[in-house]
CHARMM internal coordinates of N, CA and C (Angstrom, degrees):
IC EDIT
DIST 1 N 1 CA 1.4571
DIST 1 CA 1 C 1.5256
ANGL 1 N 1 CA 1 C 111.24
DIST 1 C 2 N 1.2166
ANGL 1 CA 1 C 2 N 102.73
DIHE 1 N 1 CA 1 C 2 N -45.48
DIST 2 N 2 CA 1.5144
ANGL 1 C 2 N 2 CA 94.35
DIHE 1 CA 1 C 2 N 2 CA 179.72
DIST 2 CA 2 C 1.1353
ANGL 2 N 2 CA 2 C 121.82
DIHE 1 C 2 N 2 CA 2 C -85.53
DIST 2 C 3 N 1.4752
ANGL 2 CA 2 C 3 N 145.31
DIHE 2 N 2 CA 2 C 3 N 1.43
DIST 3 N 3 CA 1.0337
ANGL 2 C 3 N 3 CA 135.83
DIHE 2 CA 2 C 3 N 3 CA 168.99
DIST 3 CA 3 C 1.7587
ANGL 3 N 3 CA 3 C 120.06
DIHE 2 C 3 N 3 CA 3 C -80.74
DIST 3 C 4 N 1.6775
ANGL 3 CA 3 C 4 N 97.13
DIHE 3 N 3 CA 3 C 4 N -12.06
DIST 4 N 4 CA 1.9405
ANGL 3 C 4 N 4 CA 92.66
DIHE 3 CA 3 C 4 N 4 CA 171.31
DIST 4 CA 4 C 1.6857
ANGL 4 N 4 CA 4 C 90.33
DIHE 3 C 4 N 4 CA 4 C -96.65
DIST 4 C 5 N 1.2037
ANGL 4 CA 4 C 5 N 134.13
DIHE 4 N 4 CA 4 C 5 N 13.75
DIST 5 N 5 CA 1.1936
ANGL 4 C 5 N 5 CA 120.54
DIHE 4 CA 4 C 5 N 5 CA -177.66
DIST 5 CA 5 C 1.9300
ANGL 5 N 5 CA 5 C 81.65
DIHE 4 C 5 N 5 CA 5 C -92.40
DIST 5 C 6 N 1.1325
ANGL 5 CA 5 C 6 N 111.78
DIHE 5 N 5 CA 5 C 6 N -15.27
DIST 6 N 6 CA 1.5601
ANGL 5 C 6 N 6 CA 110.47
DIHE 5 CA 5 C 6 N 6 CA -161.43
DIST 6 CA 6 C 1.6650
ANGL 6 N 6 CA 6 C 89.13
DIHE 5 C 6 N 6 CA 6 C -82.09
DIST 6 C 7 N 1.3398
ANGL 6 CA 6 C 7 N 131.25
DIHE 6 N 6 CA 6 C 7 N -47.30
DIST 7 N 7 CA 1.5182
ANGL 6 C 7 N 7 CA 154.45
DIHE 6 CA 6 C 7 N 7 CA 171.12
DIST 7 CA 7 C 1.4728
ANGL 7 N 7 CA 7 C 92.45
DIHE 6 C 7 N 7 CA 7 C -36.79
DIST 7 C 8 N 1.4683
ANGL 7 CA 7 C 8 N 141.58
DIHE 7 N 7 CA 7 C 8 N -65.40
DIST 8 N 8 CA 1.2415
ANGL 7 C 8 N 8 CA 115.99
DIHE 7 CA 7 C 8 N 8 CA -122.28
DIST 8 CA 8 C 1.7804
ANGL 8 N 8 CA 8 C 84.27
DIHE 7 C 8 N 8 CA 8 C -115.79
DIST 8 C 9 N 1.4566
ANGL 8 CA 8 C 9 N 111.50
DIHE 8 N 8 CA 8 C 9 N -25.38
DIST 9 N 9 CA 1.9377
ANGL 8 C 9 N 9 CA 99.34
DIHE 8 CA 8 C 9 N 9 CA 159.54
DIST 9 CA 9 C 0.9979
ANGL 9 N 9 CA 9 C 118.79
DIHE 8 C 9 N 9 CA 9 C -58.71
DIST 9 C 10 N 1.3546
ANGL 9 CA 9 C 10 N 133.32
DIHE 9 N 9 CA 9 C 10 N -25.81
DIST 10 N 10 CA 1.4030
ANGL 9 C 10 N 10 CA 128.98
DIHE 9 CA 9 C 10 N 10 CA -153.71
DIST 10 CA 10 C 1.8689
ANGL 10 N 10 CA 10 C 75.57
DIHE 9 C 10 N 10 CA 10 C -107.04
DIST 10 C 11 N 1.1775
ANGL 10 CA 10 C 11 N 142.87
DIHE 10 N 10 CA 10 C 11 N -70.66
DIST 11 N 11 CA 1.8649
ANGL 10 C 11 N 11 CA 113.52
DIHE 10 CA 10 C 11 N 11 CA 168.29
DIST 11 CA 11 C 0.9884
ANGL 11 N 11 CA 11 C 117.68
DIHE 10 C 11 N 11 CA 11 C -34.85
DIST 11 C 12 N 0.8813
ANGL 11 CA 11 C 12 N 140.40
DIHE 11 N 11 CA 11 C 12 N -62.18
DIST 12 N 12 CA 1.7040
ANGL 11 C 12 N 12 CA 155.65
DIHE 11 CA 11 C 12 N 12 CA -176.45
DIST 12 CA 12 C 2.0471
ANGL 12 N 12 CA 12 C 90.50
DIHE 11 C 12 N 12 CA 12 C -38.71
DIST 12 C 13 N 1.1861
ANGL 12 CA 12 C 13 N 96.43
DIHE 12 N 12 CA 12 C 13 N -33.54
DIST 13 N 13 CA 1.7589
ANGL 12 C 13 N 13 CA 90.40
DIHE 12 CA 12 C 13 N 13 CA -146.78
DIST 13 CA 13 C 1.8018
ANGL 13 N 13 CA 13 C 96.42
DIHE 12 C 13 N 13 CA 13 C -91.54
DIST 13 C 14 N 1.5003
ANGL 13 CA 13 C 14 N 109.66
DIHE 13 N 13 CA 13 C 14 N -30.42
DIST 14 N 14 CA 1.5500
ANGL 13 C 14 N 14 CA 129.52
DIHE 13 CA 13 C 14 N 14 CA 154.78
DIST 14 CA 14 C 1.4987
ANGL 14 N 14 CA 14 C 117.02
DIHE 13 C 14 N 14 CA 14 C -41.57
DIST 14 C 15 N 1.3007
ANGL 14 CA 14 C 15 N 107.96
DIHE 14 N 14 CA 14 C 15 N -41.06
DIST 15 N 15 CA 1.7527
ANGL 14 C 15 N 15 CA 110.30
DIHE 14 CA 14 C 15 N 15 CA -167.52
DIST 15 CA 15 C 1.2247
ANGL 15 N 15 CA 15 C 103.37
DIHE 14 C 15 N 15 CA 15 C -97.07
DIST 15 C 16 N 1.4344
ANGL 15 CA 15 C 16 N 117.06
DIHE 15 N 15 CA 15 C 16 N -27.91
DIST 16 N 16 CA 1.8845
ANGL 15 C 16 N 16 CA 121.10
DIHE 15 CA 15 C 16 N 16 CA -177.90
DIST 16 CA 16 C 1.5437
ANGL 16 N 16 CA 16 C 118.00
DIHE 15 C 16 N 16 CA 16 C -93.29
DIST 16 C 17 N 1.1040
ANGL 16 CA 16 C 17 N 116.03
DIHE 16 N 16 CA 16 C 17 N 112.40
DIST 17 N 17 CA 1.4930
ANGL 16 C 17 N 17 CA 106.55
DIHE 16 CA 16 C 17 N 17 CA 174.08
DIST 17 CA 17 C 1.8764
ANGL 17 N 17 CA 17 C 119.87
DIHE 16 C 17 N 17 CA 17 C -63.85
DIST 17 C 18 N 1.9550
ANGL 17 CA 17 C 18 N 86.05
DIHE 17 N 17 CA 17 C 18 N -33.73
DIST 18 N 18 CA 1.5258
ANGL 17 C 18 N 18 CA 93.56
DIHE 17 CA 17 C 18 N 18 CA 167.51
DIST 18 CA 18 C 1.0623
ANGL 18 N 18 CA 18 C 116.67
DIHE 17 C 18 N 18 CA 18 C -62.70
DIST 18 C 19 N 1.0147
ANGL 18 CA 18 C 19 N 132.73
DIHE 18 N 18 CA 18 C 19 N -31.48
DIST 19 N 19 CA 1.4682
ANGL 18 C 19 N 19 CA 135.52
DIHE 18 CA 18 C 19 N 19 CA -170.58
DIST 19 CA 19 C 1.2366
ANGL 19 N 19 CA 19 C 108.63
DIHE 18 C 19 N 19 CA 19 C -56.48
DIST 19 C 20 N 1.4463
ANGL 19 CA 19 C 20 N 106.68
DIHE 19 N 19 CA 19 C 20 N -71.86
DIST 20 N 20 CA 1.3871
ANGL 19 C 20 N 20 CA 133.93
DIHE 19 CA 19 C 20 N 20 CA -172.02
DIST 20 CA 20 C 1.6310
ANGL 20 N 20 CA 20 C 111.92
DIHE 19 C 20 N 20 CA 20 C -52.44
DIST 20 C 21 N 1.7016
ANGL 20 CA 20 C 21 N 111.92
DIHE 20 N 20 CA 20 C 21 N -47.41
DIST 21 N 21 CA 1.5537
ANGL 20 C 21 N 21 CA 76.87
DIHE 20 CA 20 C 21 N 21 CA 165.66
DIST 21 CA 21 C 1.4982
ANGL 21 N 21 CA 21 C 148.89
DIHE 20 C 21 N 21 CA 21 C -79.87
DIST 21 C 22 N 1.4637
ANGL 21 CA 21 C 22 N 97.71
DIHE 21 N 21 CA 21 C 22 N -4.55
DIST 22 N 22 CA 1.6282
ANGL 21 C 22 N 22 CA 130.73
DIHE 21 CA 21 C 22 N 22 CA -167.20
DIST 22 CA 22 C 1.4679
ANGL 22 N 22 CA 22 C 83.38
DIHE 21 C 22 N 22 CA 22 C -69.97
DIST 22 C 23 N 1.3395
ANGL 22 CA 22 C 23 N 128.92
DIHE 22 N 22 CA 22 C 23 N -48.51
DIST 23 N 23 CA 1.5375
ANGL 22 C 23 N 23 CA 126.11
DIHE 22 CA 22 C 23 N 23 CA -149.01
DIST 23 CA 23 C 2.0441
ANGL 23 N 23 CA 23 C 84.75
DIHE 22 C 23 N 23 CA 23 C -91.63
DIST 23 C 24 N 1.1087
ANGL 23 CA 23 C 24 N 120.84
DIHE 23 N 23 CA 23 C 24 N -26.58
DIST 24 N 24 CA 1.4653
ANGL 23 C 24 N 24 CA 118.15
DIHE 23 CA 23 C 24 N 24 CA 179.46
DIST 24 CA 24 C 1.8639
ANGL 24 N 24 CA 24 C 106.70
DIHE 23 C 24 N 24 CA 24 C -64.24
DIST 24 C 25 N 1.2127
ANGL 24 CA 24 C 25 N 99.68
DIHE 24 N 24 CA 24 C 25 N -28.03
DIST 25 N 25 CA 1.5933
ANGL 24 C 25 N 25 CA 91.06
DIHE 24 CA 24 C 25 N 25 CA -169.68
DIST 25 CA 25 C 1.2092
ANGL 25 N 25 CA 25 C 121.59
DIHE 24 C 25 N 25 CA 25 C -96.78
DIST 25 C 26 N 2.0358
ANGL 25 CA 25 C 26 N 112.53
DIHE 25 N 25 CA 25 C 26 N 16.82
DIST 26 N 26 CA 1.1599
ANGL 25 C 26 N 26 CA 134.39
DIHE 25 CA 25 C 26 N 26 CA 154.15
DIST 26 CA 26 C 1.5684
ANGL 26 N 26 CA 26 C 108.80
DIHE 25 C 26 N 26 CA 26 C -27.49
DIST 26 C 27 N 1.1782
ANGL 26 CA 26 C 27 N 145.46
DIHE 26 N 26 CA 26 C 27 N -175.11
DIST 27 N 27 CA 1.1139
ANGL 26 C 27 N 27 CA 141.01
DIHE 26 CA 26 C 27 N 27 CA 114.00
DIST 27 CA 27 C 1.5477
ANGL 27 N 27 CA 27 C 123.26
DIHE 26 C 27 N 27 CA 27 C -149.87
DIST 27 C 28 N 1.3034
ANGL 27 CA 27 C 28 N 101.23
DIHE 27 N 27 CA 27 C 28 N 37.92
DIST 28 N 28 CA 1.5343
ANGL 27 C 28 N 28 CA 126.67
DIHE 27 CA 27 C 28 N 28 CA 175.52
DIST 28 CA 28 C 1.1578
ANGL 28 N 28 CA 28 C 121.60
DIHE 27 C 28 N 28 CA 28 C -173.07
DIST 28 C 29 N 1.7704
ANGL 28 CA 28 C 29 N 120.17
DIHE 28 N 28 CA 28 C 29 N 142.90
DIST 29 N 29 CA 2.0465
ANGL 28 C 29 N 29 CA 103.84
DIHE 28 CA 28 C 29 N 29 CA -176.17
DIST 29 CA 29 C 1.5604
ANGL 29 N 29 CA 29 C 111.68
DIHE 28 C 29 N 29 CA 29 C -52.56
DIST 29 C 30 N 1.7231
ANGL 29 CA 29 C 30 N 111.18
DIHE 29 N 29 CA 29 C 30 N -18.93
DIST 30 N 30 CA 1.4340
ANGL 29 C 30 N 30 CA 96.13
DIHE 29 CA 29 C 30 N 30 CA -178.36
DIST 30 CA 30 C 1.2366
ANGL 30 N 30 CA 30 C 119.82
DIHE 29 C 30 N 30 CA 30 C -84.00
DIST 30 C 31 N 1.2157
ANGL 30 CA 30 C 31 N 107.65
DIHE 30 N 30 CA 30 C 31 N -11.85
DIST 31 N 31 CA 1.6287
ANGL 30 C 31 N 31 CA 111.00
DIHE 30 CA 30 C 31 N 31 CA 165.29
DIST 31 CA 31 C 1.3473
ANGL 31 N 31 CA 31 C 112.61
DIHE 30 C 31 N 31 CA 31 C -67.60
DIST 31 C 32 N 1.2709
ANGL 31 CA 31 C 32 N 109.33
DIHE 31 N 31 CA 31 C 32 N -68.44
DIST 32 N 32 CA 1.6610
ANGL 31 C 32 N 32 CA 111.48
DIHE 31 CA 31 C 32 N 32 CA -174.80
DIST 32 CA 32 C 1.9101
ANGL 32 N 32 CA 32 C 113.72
DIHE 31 C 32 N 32 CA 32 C -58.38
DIST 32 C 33 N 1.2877
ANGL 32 CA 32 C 33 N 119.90
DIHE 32 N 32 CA 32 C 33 N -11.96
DIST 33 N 33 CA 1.2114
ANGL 32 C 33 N 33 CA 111.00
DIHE 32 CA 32 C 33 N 33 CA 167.37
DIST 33 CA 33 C 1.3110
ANGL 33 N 33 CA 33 C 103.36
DIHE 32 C 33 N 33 CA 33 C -97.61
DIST 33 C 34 N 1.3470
ANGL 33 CA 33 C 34 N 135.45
DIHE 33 N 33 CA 33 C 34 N -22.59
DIST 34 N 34 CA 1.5019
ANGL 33 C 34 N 34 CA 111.12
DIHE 33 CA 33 C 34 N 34 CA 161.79
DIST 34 CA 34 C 1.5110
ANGL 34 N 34 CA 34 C 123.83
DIHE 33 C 34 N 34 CA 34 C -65.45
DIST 34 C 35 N 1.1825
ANGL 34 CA 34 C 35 N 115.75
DIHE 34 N 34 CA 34 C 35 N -34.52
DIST 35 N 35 CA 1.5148
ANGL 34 C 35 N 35 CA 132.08
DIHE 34 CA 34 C 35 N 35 CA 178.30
DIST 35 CA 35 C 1.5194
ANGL 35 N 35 CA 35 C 103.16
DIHE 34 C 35 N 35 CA 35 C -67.74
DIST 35 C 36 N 1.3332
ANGL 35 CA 35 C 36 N 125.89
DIHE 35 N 35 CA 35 C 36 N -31.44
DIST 36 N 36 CA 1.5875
ANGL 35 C 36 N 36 CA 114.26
DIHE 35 CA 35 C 36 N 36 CA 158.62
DIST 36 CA 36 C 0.7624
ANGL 36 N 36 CA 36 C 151.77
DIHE 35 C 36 N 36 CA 36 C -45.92
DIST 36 C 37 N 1.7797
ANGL 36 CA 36 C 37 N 98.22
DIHE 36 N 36 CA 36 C 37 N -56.93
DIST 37 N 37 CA 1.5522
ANGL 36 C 37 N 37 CA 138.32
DIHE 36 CA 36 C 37 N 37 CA 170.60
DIST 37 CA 37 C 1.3439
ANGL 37 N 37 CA 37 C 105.21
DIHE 36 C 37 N 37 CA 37 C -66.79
DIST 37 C 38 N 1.3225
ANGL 37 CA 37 C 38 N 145.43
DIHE 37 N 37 CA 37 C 38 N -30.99
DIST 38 N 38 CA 1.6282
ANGL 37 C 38 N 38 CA 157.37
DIHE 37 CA 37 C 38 N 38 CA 152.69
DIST 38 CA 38 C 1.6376
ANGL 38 N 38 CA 38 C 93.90
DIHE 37 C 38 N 38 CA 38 C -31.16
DIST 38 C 39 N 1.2501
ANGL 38 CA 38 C 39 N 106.38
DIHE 38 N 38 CA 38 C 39 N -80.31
DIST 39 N 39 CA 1.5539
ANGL 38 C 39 N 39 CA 118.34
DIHE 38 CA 38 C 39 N 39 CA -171.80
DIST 39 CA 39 C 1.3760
ANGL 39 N 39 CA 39 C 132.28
DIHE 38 C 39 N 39 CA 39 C -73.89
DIST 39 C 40 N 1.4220
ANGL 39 CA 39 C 40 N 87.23
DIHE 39 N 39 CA 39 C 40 N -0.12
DIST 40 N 40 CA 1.6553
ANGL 39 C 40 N 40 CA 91.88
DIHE 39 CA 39 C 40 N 40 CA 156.31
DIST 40 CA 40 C 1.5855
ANGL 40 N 40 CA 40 C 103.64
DIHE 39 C 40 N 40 CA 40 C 127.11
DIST 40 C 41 N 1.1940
ANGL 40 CA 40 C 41 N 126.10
DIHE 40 N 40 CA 40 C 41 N -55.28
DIST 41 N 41 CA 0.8060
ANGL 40 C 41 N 41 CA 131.89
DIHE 40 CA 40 C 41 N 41 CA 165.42
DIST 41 CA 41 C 1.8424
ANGL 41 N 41 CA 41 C 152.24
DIHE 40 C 41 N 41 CA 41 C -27.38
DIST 41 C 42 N 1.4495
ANGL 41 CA 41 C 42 N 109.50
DIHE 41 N 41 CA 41 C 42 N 90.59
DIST 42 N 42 CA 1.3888
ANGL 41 C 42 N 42 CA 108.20
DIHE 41 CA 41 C 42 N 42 CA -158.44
DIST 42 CA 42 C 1.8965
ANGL 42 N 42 CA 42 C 114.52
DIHE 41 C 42 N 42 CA 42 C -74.48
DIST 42 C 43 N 1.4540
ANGL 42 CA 42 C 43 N 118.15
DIHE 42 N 42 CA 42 C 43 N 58.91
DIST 43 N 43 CA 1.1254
ANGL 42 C 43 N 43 CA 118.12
DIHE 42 CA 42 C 43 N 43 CA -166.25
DIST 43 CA 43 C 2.0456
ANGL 43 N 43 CA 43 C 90.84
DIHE 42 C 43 N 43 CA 43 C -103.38
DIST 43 C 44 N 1.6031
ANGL 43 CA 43 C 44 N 91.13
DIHE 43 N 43 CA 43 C 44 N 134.74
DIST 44 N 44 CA 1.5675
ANGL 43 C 44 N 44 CA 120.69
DIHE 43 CA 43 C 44 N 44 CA 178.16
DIST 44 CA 44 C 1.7367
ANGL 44 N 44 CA 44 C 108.23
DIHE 43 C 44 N 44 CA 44 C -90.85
DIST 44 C 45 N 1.5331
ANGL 44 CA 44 C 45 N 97.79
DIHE 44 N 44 CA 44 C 45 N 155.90
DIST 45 N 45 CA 1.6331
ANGL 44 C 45 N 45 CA 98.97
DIHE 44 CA 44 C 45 N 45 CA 177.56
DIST 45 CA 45 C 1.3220
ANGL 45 N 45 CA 45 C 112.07
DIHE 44 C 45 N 45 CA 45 C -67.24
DIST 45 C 46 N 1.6379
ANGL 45 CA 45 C 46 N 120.08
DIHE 45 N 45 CA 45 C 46 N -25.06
DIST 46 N 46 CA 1.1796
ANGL 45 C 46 N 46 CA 132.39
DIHE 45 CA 45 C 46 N 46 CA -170.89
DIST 46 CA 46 C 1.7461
ANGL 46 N 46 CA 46 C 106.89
DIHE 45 C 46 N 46 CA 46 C -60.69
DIST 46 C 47 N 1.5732
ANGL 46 CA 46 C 47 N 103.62
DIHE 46 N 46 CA 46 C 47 N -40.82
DIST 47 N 47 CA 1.8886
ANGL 46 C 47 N 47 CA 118.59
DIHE 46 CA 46 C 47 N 47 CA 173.88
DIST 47 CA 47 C 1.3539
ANGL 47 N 47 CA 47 C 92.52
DIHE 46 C 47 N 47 CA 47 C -53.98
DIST 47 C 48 N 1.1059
ANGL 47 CA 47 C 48 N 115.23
DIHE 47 N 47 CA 47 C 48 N -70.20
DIST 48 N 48 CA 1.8687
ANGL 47 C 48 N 48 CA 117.02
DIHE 47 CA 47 C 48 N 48 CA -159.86
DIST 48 CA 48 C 1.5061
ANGL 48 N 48 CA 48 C 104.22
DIHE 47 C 48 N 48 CA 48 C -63.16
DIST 48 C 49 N 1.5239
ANGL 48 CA 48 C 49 N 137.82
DIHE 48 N 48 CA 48 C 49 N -15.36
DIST 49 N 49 CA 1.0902
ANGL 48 C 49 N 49 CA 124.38
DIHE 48 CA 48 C 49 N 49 CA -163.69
DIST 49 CA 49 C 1.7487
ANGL 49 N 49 CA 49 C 93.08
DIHE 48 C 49 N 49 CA 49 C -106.85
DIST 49 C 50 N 1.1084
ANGL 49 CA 49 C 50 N 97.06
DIHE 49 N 49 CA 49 C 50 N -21.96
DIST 50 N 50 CA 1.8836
ANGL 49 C 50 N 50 CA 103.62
DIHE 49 CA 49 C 50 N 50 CA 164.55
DIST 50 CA 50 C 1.7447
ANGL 50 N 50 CA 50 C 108.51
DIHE 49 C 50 N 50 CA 50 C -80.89
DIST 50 C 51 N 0.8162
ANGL 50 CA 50 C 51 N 110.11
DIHE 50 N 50 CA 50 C 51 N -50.66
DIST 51 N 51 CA 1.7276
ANGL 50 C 51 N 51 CA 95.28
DIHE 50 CA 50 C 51 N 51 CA 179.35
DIST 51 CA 51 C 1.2417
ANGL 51 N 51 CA 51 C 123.68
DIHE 50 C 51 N 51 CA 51 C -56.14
DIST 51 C 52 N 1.6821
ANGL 51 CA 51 C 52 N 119.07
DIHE 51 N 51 CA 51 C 52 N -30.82
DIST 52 N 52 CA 1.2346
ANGL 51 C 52 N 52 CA 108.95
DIHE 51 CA 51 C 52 N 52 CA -166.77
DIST 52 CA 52 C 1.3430
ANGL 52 N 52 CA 52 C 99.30
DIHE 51 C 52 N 52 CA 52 C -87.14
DIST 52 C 53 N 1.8344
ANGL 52 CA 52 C 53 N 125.67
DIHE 52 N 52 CA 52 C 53 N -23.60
DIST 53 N 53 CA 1.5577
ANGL 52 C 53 N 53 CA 117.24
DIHE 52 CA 52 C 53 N 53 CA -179.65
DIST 53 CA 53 C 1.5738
ANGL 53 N 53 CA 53 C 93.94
DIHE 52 C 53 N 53 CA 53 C -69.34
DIST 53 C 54 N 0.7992
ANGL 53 CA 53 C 54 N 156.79
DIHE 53 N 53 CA 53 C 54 N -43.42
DIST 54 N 54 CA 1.3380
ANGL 53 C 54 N 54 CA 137.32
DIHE 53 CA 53 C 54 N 54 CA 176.26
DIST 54 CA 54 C 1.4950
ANGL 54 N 54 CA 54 C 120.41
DIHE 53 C 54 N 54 CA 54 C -75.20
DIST 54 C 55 N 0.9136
ANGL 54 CA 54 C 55 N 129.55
DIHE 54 N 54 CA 54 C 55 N -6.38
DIST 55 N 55 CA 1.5439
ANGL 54 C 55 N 55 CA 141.79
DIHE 54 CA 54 C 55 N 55 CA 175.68
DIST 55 CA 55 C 1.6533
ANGL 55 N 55 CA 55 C 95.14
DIHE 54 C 55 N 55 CA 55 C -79.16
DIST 55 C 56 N 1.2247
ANGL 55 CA 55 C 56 N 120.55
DIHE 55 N 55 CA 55 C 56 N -54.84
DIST 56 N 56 CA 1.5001
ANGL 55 C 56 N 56 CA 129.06
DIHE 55 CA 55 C 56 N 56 CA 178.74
DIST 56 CA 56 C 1.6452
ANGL 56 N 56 CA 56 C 102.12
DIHE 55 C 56 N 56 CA 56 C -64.83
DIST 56 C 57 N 1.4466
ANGL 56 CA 56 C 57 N 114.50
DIHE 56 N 56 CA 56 C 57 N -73.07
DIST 57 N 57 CA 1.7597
ANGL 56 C 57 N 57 CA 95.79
DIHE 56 CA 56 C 57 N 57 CA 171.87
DIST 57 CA 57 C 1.6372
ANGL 57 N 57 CA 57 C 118.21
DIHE 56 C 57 N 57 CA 57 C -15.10
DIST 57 C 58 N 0.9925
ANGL 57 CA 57 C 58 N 90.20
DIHE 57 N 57 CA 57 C 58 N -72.69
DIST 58 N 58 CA 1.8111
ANGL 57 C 58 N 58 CA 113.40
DIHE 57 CA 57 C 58 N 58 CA -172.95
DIST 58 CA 58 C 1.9440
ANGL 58 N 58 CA 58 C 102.83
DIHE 57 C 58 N 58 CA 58 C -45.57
DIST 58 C 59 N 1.1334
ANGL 58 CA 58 C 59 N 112.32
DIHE 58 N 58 CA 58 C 59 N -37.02
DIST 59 N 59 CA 1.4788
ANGL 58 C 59 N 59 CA 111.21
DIHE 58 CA 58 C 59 N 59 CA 171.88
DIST 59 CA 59 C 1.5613
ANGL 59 N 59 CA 59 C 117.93
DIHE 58 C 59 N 59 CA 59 C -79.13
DIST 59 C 60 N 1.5105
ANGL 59 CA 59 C 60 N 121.54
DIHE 59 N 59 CA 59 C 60 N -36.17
DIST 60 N 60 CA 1.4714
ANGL 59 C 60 N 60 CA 137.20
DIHE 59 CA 59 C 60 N 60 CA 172.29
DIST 60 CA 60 C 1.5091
ANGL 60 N 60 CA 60 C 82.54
DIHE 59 C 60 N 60 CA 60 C -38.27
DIST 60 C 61 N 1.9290
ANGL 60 CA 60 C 61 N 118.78
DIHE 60 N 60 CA 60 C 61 N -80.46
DIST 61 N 61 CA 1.2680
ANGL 60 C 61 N 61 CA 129.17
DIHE 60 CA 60 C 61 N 61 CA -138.67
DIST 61 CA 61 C 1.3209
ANGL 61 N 61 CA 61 C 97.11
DIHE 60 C 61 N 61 CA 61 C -67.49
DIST 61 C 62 N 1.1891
ANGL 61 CA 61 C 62 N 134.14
DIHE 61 N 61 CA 61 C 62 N -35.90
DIST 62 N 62 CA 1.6941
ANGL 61 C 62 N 62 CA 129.60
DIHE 61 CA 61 C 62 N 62 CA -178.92
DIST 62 CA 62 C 1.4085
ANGL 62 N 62 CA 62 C 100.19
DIHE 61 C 62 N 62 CA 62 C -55.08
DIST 62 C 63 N 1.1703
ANGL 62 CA 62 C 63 N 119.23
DIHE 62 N 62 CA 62 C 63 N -70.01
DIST 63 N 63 CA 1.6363
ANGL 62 C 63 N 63 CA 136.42
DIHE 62 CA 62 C 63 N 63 CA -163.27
DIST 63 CA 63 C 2.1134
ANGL 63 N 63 CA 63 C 82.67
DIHE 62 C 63 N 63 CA 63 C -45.10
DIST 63 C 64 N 1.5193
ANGL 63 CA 63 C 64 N 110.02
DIHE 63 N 63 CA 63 C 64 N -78.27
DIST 64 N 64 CA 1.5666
ANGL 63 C 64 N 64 CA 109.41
DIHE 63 CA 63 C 64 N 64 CA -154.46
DIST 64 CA 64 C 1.8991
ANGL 64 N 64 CA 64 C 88.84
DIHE 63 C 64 N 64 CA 64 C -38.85
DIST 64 C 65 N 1.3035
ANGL 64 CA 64 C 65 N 105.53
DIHE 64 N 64 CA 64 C 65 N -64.40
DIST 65 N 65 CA 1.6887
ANGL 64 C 65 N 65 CA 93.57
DIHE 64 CA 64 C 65 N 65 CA -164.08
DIST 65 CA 65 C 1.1197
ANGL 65 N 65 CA 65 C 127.41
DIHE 64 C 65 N 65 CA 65 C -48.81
DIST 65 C 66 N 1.2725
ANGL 65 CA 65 C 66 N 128.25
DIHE 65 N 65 CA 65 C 66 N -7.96
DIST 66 N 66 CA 1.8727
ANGL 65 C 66 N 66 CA 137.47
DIHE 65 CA 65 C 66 N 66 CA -163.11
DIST 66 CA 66 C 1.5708
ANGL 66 N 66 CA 66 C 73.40
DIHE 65 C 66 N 66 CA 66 C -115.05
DIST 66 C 67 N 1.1815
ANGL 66 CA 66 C 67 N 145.44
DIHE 66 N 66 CA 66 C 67 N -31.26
DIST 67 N 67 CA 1.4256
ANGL 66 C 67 N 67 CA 120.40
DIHE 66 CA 66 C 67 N 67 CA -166.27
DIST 67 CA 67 C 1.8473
ANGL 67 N 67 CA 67 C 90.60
DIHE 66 C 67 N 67 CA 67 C -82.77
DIST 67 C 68 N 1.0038
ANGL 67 CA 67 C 68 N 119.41
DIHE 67 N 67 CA 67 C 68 N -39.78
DIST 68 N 68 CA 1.7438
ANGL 67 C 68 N 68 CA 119.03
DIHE 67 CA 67 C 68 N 68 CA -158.07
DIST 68 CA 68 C 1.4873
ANGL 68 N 68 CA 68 C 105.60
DIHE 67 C 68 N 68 CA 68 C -71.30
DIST 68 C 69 N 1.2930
ANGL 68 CA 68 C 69 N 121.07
DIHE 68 N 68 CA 68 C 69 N -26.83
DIST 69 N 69 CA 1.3138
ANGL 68 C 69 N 69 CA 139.99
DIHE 68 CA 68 C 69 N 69 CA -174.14
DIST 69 CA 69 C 1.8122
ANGL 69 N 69 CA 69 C 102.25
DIHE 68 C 69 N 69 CA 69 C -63.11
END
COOR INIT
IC SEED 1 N 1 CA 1 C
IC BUILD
Protein backbone atom coordinates (compact mmCIF):
# COMPACT_ATOMS: atom_id res chain seq x y z
CA UNK A 1 0.00 0.00 0.00
CA UNK A 2 2.42 2.33 0.68
CA UNK A 3 4.60 2.19 -1.96
CA UNK A 4 1.74 3.62 -4.65
CA UNK A 5 1.21 6.05 -1.87
CA UNK A 6 5.06 6.56 -2.84
CA UNK A 7 3.59 6.70 -6.83
CA UNK A 8 1.01 9.23 -6.41
CA UNK A 9 3.44 12.00 -4.26
CA UNK A 10 5.94 11.72 -6.58
CA UNK A 11 2.65 12.56 -9.42
CA UNK A 12 1.23 14.70 -7.09
CA UNK A 13 4.80 16.26 -6.82
CA UNK A 14 5.01 16.41 -11.00
CA UNK A 15 1.73 18.46 -11.18
CA UNK A 16 2.62 20.82 -8.06
CA UNK A 17 5.27 23.21 -8.28
CA UNK A 18 4.34 23.74 -4.54
CA UNK A 19 4.82 20.52 -3.90
CA UNK A 20 7.92 20.06 -5.49
CA UNK A 21 9.70 22.69 -3.82
CA UNK A 22 8.48 21.88 -0.27
CA UNK A 23 9.73 18.25 -1.02
CA UNK A 24 13.17 20.10 -2.49
CA UNK A 25 13.86 21.65 0.86
CA UNK A 26 14.06 18.12 2.30
CA UNK A 27 17.53 17.65 3.11
CA UNK A 28 17.44 14.15 4.39
CA UNK A 29 15.03 10.86 3.79
CA UNK A 30 14.02 11.82 7.30
CA UNK A 31 13.07 14.98 6.31
CA UNK A 32 11.33 14.15 3.21
CA UNK A 33 9.45 11.30 4.97
CA UNK A 34 8.37 13.57 7.60
CA UNK A 35 7.35 16.20 5.08
CA UNK A 36 5.22 13.37 3.45
CA UNK A 37 3.65 12.06 6.32
CA UNK A 38 2.68 16.04 7.07
CA UNK A 39 0.87 15.96 3.71
CA UNK A 40 -0.73 13.11 3.96
CA UNK A 41 1.10 10.77 2.62
CA UNK A 42 1.87 7.26 4.14
CA UNK A 43 5.29 6.68 2.34
CA UNK A 44 7.99 4.28 4.44
CA UNK A 45 11.88 4.41 4.34
CA UNK A 46 11.55 0.96 3.06
CA UNK A 47 9.55 2.92 -0.36
CA UNK A 48 12.49 5.33 -0.61
CA UNK A 49 15.09 2.66 -0.07
CA UNK A 50 13.17 0.68 -2.91
CA UNK A 51 12.93 3.50 -5.31
CA UNK A 52 16.27 4.50 -5.35
CA UNK A 53 17.48 0.58 -5.93
CA UNK A 54 15.46 0.74 -8.87
CA UNK A 55 16.16 4.27 -9.85
CA UNK A 56 19.91 2.98 -9.97
CA UNK A 57 18.88 -0.27 -12.01
CA UNK A 58 17.27 2.06 -14.41
CA UNK A 59 20.68 4.10 -14.60
CA UNK A 60 22.98 0.70 -14.89
CA UNK A 61 20.55 -0.05 -18.07
CA UNK A 62 20.87 3.53 -19.60
CA UNK A 63 24.66 3.66 -19.04
CA UNK A 64 25.01 -0.42 -20.55
CA UNK A 65 22.84 0.79 -23.65
CA UNK A 66 24.72 4.18 -24.47
CA UNK A 67 27.84 2.05 -23.83
CA UNK A 68 26.65 -0.83 -26.55
CA UNK A 69 25.61 1.79 -28.99
Amino acid sequence: MSWSELERLVSDAEASAELRDTLRRCRSRQQLLQAARHLGYRVTRTDLQNAWVEHQRNQDALSANAQAR
